[in-house]
PyMOL Python script that loads the backbone (N, CA, C, O; Angstrom):
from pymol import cmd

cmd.read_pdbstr("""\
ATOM      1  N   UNK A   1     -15.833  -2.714 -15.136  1.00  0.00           N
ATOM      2  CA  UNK A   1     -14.807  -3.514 -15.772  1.00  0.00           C
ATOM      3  C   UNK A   1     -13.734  -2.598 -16.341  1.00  0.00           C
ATOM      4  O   UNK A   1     -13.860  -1.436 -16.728  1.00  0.00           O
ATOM      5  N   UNK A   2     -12.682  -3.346 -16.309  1.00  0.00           N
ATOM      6  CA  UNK A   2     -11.506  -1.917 -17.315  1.00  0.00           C
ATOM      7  C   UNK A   2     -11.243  -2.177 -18.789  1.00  0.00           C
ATOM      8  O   UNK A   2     -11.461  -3.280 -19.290  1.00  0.00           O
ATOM      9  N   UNK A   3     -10.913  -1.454 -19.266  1.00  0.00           N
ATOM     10  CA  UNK A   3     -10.726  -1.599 -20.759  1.00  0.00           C
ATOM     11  C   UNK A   3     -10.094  -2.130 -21.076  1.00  0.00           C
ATOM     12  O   UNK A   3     -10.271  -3.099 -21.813  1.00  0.00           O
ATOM     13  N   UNK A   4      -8.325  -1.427 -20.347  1.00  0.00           N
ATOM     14  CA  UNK A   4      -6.993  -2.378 -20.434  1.00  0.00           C
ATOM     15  C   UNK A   4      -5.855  -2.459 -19.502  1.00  0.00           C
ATOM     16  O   UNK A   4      -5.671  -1.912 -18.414  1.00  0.00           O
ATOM     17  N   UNK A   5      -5.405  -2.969 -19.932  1.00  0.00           N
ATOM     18  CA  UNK A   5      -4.025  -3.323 -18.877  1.00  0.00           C
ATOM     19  C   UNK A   5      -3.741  -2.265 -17.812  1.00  0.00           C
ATOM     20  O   UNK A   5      -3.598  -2.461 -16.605  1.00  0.00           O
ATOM     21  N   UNK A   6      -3.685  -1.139 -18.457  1.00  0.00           N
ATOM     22  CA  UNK A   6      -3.095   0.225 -17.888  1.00  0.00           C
ATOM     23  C   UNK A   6      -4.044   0.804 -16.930  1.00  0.00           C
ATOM     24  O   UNK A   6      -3.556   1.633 -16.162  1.00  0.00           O
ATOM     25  N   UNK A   7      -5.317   0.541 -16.807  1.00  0.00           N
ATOM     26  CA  UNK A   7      -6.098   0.730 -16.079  1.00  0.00           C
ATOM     27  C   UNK A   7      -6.085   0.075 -14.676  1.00  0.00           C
ATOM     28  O   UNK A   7      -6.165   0.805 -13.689  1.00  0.00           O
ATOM     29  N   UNK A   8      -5.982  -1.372 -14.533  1.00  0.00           N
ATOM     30  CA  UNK A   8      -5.907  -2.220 -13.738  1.00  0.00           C
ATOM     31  C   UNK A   8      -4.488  -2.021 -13.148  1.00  0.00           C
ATOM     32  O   UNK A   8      -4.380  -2.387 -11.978  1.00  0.00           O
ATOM     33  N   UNK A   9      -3.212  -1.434 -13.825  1.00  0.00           N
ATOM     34  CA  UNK A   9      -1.921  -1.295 -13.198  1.00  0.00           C
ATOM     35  C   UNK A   9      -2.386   0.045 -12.302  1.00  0.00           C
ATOM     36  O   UNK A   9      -1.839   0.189 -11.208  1.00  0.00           O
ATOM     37  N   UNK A  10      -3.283   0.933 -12.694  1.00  0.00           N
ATOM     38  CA  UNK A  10      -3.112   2.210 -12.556  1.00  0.00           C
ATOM     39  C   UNK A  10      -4.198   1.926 -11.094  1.00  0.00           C
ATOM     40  O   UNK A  10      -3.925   2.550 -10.069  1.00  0.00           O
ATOM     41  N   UNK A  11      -5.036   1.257 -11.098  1.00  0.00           N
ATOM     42  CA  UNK A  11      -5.814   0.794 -10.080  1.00  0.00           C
ATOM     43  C   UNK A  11      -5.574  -0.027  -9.024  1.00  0.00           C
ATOM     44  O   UNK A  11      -6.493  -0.192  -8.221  1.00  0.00           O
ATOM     45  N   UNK A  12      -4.231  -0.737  -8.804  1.00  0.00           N
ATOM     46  CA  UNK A  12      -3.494  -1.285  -8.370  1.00  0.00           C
ATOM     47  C   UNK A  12      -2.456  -0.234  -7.338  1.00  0.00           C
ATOM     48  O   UNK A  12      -2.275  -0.297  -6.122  1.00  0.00           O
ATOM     49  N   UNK A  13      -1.914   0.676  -8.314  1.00  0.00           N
ATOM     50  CA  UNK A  13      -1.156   1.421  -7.873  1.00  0.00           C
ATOM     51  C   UNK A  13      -1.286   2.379  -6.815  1.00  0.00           C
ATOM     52  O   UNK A  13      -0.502   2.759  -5.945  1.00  0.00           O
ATOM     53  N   UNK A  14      -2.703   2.734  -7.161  1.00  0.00           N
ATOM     54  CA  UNK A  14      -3.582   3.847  -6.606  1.00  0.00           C
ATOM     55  C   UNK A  14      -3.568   3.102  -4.524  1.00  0.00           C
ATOM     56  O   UNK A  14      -3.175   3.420  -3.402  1.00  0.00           O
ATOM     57  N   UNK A  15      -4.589   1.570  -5.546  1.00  0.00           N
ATOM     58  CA  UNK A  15      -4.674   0.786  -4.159  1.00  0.00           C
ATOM     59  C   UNK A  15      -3.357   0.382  -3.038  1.00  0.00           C
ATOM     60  O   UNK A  15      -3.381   0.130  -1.833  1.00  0.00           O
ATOM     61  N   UNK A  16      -2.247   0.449  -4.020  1.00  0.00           N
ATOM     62  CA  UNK A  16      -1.048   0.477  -2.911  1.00  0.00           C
ATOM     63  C   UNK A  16      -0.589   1.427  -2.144  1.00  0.00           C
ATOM     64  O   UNK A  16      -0.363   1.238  -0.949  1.00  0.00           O
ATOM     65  N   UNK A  17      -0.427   2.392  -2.657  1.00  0.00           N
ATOM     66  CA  UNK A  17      -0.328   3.914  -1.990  1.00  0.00           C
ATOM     67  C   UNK A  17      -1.862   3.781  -0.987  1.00  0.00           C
ATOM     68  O   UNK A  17      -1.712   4.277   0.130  1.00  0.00           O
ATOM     69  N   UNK A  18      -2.613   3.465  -1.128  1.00  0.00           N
ATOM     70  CA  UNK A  18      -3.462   3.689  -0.384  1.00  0.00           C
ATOM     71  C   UNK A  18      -3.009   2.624   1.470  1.00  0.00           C
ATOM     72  O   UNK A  18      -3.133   2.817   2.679  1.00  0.00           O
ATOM     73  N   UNK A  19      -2.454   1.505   0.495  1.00  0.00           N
ATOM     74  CA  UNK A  19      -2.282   0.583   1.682  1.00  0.00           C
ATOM     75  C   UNK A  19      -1.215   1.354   2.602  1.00  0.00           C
ATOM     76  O   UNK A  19      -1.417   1.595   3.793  1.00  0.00           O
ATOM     77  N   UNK A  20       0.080   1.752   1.815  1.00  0.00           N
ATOM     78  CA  UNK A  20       0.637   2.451   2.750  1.00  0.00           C
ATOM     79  C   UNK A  20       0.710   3.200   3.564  1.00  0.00           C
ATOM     80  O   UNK A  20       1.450   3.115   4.544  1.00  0.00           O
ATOM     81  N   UNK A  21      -0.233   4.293   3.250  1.00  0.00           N
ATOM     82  CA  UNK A  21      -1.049   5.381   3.895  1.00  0.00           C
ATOM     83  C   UNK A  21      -1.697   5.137   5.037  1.00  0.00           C
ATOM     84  O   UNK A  21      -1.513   5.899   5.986  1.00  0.00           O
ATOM     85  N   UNK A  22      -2.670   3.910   5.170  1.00  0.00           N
ATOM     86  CA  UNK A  22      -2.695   3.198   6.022  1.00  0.00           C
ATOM     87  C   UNK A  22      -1.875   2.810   7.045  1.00  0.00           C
ATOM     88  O   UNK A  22      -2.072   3.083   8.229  1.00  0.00           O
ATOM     89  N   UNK A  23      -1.046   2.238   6.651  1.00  0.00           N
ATOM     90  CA  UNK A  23      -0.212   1.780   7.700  1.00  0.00           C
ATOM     91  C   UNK A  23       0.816   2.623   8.156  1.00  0.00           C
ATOM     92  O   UNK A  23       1.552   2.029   8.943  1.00  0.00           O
ATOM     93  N   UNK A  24       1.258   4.246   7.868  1.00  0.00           N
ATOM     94  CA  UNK A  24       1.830   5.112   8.526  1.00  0.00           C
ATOM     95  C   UNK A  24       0.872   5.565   8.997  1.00  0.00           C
ATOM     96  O   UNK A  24       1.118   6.676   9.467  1.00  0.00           O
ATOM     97  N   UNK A  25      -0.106   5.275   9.114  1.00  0.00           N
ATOM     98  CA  UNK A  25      -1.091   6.130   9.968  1.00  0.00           C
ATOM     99  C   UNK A  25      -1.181   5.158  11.828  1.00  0.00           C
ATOM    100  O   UNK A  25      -1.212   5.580  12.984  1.00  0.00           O
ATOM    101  N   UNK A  26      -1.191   3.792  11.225  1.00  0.00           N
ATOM    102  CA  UNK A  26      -0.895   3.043  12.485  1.00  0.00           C
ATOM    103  C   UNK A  26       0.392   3.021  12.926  1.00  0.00           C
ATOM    104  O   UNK A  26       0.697   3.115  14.115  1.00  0.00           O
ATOM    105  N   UNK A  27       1.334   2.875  11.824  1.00  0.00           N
ATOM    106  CA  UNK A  27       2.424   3.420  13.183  1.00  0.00           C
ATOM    107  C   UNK A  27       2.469   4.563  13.242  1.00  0.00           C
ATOM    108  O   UNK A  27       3.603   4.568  13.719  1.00  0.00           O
ATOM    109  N   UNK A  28       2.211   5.660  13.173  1.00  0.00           N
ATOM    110  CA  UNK A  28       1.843   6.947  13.539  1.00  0.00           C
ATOM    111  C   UNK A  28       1.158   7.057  15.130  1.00  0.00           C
ATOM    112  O   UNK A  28       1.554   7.739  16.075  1.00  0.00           O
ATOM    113  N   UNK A  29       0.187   6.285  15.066  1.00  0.00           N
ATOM    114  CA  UNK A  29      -0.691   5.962  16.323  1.00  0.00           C
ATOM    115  C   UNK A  29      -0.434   4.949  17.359  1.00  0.00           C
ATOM    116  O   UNK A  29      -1.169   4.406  18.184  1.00  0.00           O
ATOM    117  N   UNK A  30       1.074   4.827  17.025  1.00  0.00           N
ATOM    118  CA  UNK A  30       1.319   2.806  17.505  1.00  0.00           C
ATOM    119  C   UNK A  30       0.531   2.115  17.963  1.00  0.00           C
ATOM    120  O   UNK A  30       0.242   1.804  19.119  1.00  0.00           O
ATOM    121  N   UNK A  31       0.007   1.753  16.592  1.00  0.00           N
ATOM    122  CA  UNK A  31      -0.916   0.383  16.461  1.00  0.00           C
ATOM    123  C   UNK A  31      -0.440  -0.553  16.422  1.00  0.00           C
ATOM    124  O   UNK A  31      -0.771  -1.627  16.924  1.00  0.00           O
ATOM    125  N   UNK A  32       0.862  -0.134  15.496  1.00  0.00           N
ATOM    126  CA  UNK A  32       1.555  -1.349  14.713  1.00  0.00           C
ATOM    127  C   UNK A  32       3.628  -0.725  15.204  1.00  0.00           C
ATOM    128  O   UNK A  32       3.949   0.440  15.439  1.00  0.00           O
ATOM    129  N   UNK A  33       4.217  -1.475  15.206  1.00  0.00           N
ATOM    130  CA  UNK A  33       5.562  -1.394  15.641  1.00  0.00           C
ATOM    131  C   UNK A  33       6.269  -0.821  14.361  1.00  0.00           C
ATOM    132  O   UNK A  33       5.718  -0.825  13.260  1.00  0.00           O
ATOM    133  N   UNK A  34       7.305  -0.415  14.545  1.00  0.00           N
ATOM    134  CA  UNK A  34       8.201   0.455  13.244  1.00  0.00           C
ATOM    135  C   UNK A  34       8.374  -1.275  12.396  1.00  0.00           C
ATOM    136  O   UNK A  34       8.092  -1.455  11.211  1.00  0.00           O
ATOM    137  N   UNK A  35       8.834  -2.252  13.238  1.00  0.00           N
ATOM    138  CA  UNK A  35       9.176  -3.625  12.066  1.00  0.00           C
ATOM    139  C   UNK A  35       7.918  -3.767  11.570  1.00  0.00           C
ATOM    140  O   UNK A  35       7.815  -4.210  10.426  1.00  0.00           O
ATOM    141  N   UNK A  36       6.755  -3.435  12.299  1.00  0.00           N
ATOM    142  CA  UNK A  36       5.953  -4.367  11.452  1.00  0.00           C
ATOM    143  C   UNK A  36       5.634  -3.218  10.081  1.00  0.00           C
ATOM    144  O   UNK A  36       5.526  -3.750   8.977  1.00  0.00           O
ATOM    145  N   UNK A  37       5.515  -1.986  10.142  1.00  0.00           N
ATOM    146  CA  UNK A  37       5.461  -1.398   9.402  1.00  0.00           C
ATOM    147  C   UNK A  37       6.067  -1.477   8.230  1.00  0.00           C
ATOM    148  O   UNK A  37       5.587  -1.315   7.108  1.00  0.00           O
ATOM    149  N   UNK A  38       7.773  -1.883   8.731  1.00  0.00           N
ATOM    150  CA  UNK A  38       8.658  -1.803   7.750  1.00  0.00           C
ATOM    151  C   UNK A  38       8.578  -3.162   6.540  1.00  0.00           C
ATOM    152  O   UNK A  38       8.783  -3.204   5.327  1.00  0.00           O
ATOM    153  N   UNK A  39       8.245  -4.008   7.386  1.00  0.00           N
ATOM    154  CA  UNK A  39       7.884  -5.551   6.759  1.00  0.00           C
ATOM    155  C   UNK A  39       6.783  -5.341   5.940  1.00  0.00           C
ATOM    156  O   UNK A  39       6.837  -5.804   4.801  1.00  0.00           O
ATOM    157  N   UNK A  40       5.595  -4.612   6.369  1.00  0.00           N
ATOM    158  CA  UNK A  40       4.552  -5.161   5.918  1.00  0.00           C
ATOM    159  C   UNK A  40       4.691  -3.478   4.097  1.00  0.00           C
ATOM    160  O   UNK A  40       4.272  -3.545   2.942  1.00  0.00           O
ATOM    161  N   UNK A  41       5.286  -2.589   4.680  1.00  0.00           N
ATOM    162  CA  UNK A  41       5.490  -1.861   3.773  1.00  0.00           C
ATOM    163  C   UNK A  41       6.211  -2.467   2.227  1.00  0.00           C
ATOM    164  O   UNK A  41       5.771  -2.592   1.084  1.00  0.00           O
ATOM    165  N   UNK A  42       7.531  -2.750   2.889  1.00  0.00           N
ATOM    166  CA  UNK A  42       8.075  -3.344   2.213  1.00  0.00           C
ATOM    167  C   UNK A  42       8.168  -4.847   1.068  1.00  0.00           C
ATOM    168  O   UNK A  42       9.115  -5.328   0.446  1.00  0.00           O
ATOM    169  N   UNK A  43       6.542  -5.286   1.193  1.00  0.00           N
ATOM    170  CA  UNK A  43       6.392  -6.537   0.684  1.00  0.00           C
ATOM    171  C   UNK A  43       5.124  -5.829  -0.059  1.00  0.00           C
ATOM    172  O   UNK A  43       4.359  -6.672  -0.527  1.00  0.00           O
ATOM    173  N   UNK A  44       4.777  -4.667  -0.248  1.00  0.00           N
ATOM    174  CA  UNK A  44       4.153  -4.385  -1.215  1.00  0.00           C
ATOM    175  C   UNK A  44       4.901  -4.588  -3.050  1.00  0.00           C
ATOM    176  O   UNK A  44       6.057  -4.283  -3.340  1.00  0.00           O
ATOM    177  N   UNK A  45       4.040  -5.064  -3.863  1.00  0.00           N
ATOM    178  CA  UNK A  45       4.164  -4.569  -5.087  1.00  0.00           C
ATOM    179  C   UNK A  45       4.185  -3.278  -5.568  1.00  0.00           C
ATOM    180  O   UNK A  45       3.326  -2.518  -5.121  1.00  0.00           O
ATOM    181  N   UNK A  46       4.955  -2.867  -6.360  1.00  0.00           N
ATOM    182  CA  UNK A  46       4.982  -1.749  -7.538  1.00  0.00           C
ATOM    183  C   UNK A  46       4.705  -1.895  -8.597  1.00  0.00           C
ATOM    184  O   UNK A  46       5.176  -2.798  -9.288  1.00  0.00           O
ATOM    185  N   UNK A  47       3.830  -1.004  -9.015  1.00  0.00           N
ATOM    186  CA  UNK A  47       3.268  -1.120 -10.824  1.00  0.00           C
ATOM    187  C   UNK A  47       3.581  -0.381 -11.441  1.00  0.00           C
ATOM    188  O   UNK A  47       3.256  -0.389 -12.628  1.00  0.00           O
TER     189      UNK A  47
END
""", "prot")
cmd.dss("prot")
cmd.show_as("cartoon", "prot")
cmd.util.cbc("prot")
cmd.orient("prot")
């Protein structure tokens, strides 16, 4: 469980960078197309 707020932003944050990472790795490998990358990058949150 987290203590507070800042934890859960900070765990969030972590998890987004992670998503992205991800997905330059598929279009890296074209898995995924530069739009879809760019779309699906781009509709991430920031914390």
């Amino acid at each position: 469980m987290y203590s507070n707020i800042d934890d859960v932003k900070k765990e969030l944050k972590e998890l987004c960078l992670e998503y992205v990472t991800i997905l330059e790795k598929l279009k890296d490998e074209k898995m995924i197309t530069e739009e879809t990358f760019e779309k699906c990058s781009s509709q991430k949150k920031y914390f």
